[in-house]
N, CA, C and O atoms as a printed pandas DataFrame, in Angstrom:
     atom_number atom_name residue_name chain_id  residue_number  x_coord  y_coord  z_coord
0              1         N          UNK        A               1  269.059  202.404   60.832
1              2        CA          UNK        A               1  269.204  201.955   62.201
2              3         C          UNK        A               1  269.191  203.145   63.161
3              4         O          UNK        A               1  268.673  203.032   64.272
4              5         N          UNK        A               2  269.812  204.399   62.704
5              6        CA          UNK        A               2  269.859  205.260   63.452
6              7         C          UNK        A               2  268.441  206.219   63.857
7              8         O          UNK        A               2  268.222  206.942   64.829
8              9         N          UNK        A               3  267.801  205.955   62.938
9             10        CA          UNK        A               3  265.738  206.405   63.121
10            11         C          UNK        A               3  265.741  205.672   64.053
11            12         O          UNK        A               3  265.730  206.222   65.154
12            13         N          UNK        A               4  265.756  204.205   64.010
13            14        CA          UNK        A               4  265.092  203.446   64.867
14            15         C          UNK        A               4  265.464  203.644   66.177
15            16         O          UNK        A               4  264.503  203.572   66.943
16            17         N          UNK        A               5  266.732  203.914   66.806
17            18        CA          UNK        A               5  267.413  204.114   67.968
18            19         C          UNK        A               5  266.484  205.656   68.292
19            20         O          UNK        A               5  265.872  205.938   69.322
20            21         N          UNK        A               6  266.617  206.373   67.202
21            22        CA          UNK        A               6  265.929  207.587   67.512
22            23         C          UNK        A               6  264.530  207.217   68.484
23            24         O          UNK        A               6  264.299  207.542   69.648
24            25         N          UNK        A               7  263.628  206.334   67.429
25            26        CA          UNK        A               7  262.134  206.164   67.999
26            27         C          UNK        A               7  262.854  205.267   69.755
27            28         O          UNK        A               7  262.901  205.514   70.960
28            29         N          UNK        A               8  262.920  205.095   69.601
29            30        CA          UNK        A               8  263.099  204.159   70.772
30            31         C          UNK        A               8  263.519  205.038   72.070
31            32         O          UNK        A               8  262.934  204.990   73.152
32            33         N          UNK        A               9  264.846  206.000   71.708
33            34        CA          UNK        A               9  264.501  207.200   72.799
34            35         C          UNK        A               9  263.526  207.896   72.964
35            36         O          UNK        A               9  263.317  208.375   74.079
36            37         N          UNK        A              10  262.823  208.093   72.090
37            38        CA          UNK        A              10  261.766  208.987   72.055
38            39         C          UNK        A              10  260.486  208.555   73.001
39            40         O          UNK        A              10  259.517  209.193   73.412
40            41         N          UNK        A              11  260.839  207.422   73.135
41            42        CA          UNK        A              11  259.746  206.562   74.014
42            43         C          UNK        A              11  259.419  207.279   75.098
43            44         O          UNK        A              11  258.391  207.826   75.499
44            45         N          UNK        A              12  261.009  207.105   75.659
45            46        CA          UNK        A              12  261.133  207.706   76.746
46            47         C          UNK        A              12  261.012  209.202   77.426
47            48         O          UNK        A              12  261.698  209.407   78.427
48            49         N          UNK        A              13  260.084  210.360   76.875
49            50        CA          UNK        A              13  259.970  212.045   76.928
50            51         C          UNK        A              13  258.450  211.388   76.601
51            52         O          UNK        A              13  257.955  210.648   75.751
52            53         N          UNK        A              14  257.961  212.219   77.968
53            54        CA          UNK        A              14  256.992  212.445   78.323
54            55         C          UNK        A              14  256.080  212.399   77.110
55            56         O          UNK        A              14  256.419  213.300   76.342
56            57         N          UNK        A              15  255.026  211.681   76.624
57            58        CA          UNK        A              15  254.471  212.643   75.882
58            59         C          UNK        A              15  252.868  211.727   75.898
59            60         O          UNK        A              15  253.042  210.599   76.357
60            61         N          UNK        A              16  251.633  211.960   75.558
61            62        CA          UNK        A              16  250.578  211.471   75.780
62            63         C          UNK        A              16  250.356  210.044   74.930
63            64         O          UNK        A              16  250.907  209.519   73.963
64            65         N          UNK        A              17  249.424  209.759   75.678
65            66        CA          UNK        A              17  249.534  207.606   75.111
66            67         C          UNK        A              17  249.168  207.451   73.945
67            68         O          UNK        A              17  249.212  206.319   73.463
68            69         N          UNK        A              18  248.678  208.621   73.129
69            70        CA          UNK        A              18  248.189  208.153   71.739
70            71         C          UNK        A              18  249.447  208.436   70.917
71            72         O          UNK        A              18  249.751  207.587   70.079
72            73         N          UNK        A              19  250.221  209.527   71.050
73            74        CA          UNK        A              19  251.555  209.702   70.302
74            75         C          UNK        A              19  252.677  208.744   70.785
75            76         O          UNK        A              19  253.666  208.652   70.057
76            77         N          UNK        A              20  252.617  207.762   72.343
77            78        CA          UNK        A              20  253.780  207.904   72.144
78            79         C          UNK        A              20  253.219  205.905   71.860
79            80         O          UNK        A              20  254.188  205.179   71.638
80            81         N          UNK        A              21  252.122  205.335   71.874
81            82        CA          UNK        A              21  252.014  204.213   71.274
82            83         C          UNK        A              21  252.121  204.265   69.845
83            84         O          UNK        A              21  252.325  203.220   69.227
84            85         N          UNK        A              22  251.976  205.653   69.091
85            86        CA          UNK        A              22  252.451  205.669   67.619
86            87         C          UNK        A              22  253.717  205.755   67.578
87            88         O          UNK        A              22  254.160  205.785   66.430
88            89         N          UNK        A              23  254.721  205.824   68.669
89            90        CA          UNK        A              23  256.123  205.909   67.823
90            91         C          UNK        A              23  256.313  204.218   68.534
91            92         O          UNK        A              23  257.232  203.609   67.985
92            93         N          UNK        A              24  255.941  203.808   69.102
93            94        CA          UNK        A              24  256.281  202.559   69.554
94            95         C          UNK        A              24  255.832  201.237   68.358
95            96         O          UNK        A              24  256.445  200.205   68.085
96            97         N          UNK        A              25  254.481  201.791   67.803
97            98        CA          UNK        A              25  254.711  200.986   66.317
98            99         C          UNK        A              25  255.117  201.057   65.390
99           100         O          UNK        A              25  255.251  200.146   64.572
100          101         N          UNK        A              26  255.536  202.613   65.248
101          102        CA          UNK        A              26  256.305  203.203   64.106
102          103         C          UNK        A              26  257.733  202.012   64.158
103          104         O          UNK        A              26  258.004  201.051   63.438
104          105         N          UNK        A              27  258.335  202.536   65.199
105          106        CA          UNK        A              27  259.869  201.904   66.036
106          107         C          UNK        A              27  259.914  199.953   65.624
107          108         O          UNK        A              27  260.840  199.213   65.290
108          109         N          UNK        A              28  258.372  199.703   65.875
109          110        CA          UNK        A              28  258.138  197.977   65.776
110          111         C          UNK        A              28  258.741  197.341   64.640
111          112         O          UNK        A              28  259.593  196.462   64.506
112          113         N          UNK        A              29  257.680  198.418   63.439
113          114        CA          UNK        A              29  257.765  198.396   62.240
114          115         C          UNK        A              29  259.089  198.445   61.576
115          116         O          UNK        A              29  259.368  197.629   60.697
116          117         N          UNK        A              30  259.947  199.399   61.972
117          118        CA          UNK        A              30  261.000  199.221   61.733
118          119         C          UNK        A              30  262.261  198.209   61.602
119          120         O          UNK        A              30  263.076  197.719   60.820
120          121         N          UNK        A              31  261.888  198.252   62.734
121          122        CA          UNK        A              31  262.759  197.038   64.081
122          123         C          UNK        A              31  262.285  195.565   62.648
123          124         O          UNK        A              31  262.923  194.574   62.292
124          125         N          UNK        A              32  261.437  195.906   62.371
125          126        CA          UNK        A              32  261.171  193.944   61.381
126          127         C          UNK        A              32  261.424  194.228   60.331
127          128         O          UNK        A              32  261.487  193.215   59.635
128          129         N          UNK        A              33  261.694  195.461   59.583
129          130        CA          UNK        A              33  262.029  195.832   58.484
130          131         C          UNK        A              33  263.705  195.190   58.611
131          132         O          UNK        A              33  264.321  194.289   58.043
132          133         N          UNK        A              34  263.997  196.122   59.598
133          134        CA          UNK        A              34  265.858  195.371   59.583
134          135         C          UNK        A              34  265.941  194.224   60.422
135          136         O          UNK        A              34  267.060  193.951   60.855
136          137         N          UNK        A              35  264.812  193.370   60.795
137          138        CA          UNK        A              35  265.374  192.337   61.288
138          139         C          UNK        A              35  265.724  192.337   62.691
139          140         O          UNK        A              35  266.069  191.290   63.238
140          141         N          UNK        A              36  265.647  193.657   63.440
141          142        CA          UNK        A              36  266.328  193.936   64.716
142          143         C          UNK        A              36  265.030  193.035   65.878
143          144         O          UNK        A              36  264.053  193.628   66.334
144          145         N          UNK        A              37  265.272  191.882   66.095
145          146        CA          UNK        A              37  264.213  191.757   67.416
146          147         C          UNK        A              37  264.684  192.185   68.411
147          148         O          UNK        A              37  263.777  192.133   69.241
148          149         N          UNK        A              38  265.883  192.735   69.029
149          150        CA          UNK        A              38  266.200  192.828   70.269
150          151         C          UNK        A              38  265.635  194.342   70.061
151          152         O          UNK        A              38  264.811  194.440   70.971
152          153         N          UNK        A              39  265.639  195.395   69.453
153          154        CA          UNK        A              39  264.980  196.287   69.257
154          155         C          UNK        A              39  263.370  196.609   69.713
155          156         O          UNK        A              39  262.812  197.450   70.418
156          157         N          UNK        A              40  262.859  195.157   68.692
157          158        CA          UNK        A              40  261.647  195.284   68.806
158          159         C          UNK        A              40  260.786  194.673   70.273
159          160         O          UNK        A              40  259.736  194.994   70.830
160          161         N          UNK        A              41  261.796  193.689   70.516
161          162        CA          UNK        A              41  261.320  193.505   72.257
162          163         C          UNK        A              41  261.575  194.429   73.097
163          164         O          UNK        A              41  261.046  194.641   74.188
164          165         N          UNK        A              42  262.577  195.100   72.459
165          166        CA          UNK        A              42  262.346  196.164   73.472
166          167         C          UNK        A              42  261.259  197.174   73.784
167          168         O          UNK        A              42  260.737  197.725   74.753
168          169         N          UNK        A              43  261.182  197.128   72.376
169          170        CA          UNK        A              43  260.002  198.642   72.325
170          171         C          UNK        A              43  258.257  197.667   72.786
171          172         O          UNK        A              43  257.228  198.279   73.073
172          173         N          UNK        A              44  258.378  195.863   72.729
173          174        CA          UNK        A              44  257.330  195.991   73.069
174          175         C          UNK        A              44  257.202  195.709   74.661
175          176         O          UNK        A              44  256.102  195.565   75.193
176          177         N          UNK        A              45  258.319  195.650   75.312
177          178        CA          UNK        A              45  258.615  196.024   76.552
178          179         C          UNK        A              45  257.953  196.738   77.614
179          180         O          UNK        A              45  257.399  196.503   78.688
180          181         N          UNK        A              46  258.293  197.881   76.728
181          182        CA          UNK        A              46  258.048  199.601   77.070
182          183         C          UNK        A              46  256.773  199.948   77.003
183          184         O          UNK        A              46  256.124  200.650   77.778
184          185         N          UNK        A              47  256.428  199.367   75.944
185          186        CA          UNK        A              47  254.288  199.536   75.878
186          187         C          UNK        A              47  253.745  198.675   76.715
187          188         O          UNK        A              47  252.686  199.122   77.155
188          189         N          UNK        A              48  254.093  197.319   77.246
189          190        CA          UNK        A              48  253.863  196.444   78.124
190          191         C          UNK        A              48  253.890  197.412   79.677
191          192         O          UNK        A              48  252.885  197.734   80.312
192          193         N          UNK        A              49  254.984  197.662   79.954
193          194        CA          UNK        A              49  255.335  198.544   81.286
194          195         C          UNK        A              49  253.950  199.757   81.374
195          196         O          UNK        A              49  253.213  199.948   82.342
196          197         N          UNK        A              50  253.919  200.463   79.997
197          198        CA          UNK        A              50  252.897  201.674   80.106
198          199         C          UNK        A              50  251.371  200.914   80.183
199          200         O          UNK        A              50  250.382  201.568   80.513
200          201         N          UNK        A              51  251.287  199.512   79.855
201          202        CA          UNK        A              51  249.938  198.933   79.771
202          203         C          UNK        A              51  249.594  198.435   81.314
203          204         O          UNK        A              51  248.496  198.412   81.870
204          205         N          UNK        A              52  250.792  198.073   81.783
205          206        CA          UNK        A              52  250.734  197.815   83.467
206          207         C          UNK        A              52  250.333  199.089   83.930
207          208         O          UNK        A              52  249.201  199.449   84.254
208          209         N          UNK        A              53  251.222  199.630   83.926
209          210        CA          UNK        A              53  250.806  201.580   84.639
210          211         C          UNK        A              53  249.072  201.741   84.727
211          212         O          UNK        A              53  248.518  201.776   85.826
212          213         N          UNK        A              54  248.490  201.812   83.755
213          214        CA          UNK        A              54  247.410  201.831   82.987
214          215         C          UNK        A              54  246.319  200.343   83.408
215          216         O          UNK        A              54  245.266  200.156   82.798
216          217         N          UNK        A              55  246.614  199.772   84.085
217          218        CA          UNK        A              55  246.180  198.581   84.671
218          219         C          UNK        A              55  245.485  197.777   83.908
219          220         O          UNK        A              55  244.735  196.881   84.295
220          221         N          UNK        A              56  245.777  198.158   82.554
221          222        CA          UNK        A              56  245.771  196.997   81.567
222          223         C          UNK        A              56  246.267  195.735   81.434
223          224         O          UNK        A              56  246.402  195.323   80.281
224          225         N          UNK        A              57  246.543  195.088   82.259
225          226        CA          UNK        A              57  247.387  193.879   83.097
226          227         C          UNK        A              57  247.354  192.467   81.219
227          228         O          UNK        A              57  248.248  191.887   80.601
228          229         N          UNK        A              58  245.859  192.542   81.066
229          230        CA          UNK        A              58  246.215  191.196   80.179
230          231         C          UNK        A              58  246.580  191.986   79.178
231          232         O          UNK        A              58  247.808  191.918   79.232
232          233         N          UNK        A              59  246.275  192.774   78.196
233          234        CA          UNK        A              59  247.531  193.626   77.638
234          235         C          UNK        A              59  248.985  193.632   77.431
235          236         O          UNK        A              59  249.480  193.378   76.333
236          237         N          UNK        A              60  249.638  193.905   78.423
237          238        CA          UNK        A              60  250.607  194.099   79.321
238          239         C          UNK        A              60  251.356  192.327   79.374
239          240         O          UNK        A              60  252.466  191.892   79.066
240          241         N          UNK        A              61  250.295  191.785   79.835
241          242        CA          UNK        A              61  251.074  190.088   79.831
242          243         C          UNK        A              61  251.283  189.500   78.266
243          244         O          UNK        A              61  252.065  188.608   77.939
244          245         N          UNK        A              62  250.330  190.276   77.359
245          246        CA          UNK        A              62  250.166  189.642   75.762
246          247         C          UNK        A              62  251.774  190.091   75.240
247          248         O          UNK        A              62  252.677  189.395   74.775
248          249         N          UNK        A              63  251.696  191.652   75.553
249          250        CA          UNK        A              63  252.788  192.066   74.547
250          251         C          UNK        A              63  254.150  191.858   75.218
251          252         O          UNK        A              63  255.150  192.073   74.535
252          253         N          UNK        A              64  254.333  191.320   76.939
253          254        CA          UNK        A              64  255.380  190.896   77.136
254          255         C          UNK        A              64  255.762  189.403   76.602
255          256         O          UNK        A              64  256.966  189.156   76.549
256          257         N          UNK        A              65  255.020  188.576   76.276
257          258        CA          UNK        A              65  255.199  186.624   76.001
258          259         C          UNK        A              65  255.326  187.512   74.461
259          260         O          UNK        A              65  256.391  187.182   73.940
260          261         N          UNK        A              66  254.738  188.301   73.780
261          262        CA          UNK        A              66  255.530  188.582   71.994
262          263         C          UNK        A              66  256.597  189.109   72.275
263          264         O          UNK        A              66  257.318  189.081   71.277
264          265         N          UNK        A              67  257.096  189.591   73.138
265          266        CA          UNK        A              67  258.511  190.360   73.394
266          267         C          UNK        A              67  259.597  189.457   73.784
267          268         O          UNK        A              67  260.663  189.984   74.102
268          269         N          UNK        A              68  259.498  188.200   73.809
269          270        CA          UNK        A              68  260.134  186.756   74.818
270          271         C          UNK        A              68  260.370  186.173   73.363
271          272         O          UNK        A              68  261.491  185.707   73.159
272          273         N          UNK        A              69  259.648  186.149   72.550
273          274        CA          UNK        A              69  259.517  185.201   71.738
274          275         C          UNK        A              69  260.610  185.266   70.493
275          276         O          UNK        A              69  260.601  184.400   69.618
């Protein structure tokens, strides 16, 4: 549990969209390993928010309704 909290800060430090969408599935992956969905909505939250930024809008609307669910 404590990796996973790790990936999940890690989100948050700057770092370019190809590394930091790999810790965000790394973090996913996890998150269903233990069962954590509030985890994993979170983290798909956070890629949702960076897919808006990025004006990836239907993106962004996909992985927020899997993050609800």
């Amino acid at each position: 549990m404590e990796a996973l909290n790790t990936l999940v800060n890690l989100v948050f430090v700057p770092l370019a969209s190809a590394e930091k969408e790999r810790l965000i599935e790394e973090g996913r992956r996890r998150a269903r390993r233990l069962g954590d969905e509030l985890s994993e909505g979170r983290l798909l939250h956070l890629a949702a928010d960076d897919d808006y930024v990025e004006g990836n809008f239907a993106r962004a609307l996909e992985r927020l309704q899997r993050a609800i669910e």
